[in-house]
C-alpha positions as a printed NumPy array, in Angstrom:
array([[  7.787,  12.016,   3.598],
       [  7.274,   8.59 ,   2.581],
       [  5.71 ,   7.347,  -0.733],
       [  2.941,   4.603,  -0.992],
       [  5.453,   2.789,  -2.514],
       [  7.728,   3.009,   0.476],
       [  4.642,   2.787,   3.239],
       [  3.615,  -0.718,   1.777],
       [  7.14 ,  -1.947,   1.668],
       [  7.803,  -0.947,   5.459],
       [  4.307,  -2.703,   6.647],
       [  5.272,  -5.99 ,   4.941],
       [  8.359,  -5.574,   6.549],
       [  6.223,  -5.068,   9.876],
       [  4.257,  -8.239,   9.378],
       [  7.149, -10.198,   9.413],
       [  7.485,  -9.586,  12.9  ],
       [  6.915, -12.421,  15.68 ],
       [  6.245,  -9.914,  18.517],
       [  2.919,  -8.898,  16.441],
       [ -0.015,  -9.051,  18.692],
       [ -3.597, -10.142,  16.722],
       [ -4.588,  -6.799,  16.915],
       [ -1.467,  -4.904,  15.506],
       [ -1.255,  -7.369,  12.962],
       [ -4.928,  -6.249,  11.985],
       [ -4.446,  -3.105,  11.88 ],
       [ -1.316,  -2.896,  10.275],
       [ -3.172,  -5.743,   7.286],
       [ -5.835,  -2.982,   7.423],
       [ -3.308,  -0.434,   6.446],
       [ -1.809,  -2.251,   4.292],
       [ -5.199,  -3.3  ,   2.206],
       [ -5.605,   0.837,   2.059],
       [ -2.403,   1.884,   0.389],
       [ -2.366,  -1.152,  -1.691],
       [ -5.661,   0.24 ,  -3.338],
       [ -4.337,   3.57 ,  -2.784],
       [ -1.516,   2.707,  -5.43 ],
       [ -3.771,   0.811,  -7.52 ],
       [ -6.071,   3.942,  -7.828],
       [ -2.741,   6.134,  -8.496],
       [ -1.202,   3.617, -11.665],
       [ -4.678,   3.802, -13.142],
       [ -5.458,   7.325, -12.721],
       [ -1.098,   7.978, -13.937],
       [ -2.061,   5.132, -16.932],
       [ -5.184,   6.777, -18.436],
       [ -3.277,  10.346, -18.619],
       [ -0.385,   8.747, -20.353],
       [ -2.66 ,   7.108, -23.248],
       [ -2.97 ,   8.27 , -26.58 ],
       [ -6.405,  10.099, -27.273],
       [ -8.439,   8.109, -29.944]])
């Protein structure tokens, strides 16, 4: 099972691809966008367990 960490990498790997038509390359940007905010959510939801209580 791949992470987020390791989908992201493999669709920027994707979009460096010539033989991209218009509409795989928006989907796969689509995608992309998604796990991007995806991992976002995941550091800040990881960050606010690891602080110190006040």
């Amino acid at each position: 099972m791949l992470t987020i960490y390791d989908q992201i990498h493999a669709l920027r790997a994707e979009l460096t691809s010539y033989a991209l038509s218009r509409s795989e390359r928006k989907q796969i940007e689509s995608e992309l966008a998604n796990l991007i905010s995806a991992q976002v959510e995941r550091d800040h939801a990881s960050e606010a367990q690891v602080e110190p209580p006040d």
